[in-house]
C-alpha positions in Angstrom: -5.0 -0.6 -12.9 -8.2 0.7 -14.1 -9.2 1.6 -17.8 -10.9 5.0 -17.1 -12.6 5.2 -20.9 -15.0 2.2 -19.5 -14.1 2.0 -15.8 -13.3 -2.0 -16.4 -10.1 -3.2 -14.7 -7.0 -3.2 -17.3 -5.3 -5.5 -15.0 -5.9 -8.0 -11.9 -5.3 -6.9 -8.6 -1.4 -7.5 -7.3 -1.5 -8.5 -3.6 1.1 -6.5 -1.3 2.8 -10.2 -0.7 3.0 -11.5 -4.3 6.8 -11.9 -5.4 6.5 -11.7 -8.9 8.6 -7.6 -8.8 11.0 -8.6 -6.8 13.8 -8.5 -9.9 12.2 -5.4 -10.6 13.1 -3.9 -7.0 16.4 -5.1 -7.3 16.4 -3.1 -10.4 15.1 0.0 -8.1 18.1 -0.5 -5.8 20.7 -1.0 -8.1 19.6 2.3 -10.2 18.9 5.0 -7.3 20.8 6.8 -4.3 19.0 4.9 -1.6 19.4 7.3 1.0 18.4 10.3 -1.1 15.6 8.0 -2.0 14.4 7.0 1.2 15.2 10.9 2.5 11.8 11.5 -0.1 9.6 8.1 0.6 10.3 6.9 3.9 10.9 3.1 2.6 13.7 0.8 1.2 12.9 -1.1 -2.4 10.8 -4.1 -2.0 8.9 -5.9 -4.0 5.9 -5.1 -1.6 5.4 -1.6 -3.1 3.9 -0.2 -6.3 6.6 0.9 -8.3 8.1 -2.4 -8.8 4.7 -4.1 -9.7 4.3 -1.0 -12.2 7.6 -1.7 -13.7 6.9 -5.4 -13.8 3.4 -4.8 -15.5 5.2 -2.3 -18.1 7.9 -4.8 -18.7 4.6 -7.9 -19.3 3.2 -5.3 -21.5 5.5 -3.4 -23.3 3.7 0.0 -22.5 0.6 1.1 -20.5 -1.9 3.1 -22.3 -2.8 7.1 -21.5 -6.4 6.2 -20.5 -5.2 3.9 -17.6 -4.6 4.8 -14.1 -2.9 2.7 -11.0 -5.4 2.7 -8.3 -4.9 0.6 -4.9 -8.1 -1.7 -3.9 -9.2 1.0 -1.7 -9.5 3.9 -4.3 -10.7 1.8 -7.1 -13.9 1.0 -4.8 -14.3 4.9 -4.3 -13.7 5.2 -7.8 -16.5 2.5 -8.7 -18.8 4.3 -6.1 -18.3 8.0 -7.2 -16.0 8.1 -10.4 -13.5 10.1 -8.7 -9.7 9.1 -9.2 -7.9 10.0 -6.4 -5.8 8.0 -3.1 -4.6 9.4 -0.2 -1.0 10.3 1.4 -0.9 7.1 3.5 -1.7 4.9 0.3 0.5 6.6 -2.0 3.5 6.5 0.6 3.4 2.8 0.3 3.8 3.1 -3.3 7.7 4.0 -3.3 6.9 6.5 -5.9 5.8 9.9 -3.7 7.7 12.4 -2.0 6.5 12.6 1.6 8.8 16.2 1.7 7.3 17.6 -1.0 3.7 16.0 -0.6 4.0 15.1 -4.3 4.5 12.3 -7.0 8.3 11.7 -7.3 9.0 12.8 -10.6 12.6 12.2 -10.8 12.2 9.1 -9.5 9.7 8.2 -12.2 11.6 9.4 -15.2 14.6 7.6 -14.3 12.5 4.5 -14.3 10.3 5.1 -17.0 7.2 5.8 -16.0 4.9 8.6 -16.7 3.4 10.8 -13.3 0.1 10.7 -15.1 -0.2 7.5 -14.4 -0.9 8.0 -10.4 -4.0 9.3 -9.0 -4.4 12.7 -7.7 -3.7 12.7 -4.3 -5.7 14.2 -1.2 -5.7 14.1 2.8 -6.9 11.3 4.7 -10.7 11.1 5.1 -11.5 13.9 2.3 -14.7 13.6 0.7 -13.8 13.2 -3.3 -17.3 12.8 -4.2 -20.9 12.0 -3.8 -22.2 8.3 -4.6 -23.7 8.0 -7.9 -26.9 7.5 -9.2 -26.5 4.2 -10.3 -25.1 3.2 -7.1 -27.5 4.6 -4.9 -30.6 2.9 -7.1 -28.4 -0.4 -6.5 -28.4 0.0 -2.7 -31.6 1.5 -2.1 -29.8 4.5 -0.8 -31.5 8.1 -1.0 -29.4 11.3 -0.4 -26.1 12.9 -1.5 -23.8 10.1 0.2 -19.8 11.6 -0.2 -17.2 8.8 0.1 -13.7 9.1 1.7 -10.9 7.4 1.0 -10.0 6.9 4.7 -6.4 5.2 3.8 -3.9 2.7 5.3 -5.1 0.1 7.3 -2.3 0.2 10.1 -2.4 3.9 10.0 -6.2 3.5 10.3 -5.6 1.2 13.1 -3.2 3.6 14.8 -6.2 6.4 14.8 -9.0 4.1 15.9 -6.7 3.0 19.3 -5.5 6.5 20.1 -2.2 6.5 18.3 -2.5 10.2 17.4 0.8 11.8 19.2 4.5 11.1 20.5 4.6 8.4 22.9 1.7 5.8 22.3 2.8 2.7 20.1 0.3 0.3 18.5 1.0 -3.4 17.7 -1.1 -4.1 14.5 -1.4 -7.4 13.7 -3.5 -8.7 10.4 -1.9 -10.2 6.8 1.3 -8.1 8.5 2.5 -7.5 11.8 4.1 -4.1 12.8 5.0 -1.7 15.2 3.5 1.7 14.5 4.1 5.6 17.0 4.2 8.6 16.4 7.1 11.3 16.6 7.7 15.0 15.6 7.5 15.8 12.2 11.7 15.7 11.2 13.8 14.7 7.9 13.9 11.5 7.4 17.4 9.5 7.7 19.2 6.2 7.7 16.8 4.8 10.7 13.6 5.7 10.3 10.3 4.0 8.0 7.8 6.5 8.4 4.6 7.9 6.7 2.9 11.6 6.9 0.2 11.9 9.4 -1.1 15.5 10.3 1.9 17.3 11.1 3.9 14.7 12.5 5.0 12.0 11.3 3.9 8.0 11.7 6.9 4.8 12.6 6.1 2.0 11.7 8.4 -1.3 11.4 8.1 -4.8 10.8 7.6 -6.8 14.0 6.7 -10.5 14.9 5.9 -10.5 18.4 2.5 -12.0 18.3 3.8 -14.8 16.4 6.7 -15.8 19.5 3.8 -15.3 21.7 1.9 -17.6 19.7 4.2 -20.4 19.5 5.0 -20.6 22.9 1.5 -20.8 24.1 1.3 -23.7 21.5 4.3 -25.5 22.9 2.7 -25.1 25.8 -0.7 -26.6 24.8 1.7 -29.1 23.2 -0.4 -28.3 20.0 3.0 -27.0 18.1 3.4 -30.0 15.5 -0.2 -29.6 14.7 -0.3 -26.1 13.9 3.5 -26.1 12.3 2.0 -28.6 10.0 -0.6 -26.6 9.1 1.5 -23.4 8.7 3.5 -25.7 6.3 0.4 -25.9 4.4 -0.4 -22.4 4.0 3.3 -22.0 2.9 2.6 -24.6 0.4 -0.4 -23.0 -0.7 1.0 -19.1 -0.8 3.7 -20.7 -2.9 1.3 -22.4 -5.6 -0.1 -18.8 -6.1 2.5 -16.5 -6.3 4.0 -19.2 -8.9 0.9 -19.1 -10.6 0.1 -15.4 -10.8 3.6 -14.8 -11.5 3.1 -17.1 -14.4 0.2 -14.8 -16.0 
């Protein structure tokens, strides 16, 4: 979250893999129609998403402040470089609080839990210039010129673009931090199958997927490399553990 008096953060960044809201999407679950819910977002409560890290950062502090906005890493560096607060539809669909029918924050949804609509960004299309660099910044980087910044959005759905994904029938495997599956189909209402995000007029699938990793291990047995990289997999589960119990901790 970003203090917008100074522009200094009012809180650390929250990875998308830090555990530390996962009572607080239980909470979610327990407290909303889940198919209604998902009929508006497109996603299931997990700790992965926005709302829950909100509602753990409200519960840590007791209340957040008017002058304070939650920004994802992506729009508080557009922010920084043209003072603009603002995400885009594929970023605040992954927030569990908009309403993909209504292209709006869900209201509802955010009084029942306590949180004021305020808080969120405005939000606009994909790749929409919300400003011009600023002064400062252009002195820093040498840069001359009215420079306008885009919030270009997710990074699978940004992946999807880039390879061609743009309409029914192509399907990109899009590996990084995540792995996941992610087409293209008509636009439609959303029901108990689907996990799917607004892109142009139609609508992006996407779903959890782990084929590289099978792929991976088998070359490895093959290579007869498999204890060396499960133990250093352990390690990096070790690792992932120490800081989500530390963060969690602060």
């Amino acid at each position: 979250m970003v203090n917008l008096e100074d522009g200094s953060p009012y809180t650390s960044f929250i990875p998308w893999f830090d555990m530390r809201a996962m009572e607080q999407a239980r909470f979610i679950e327990a407290n909303i129609d889940q198919l209604e819910v998902f009929s508006k977002t497109g996603l299931r409560a997990s700790y992965k998403h926005g709302l829950p890290k909100l509602l753990w950062l409200l519960h840590k502090k007791g209340e957040l402040p008017c002058n304070v906005k939650w920004l994802s890493a992506a729009d508080y560096i557009a922010f920084k470089l043209t003072g603009a607060v603002t995400t885009d539809y594929t970023l605040a669909a992954r927030t569990f609080a908009y309403d993909l029918k209504n292209n709006a924050w869900n209201v509802e949804l955010l009084n029942r839990m306590g949180i004021r609509v305020d808080i969120f960004p405005e939000v606009v299309k994909s790749g929409t210039a919300i400003g011009f660099l600023k002064d400062e910044m252009r002195a820093k980087l040498n840069i001359t010129g009215d420079i306008p910044v885009c919030i270009c959005g997710h990074d699978h759905l940004c992946a999807a673009f880039g390879a061609g994904v743009v309409s029914p029938g192509s399907v990109l495997d899009s590996m990084g931090t995540a792995e996941t599956l992610v087409g293209i189909m008509p636009g439609r209402q959303l029901g108990e199958v689907q996990g799917v995000s607004t892109i142009f007029e139609a609508v992006l699938c996407w779903t959890g997927f782990s084929v590289f990793r099978v792929i991976a291990r088998y070359y490895l047995e093959l290579q007869g490399w498999i204890l060396e990289i499960t133990a250093f997999m352990y390690m990096l589960y070790i690792w992932r553990g120490l800081y989500e119990k530390n963060m969690c901790s602060r």
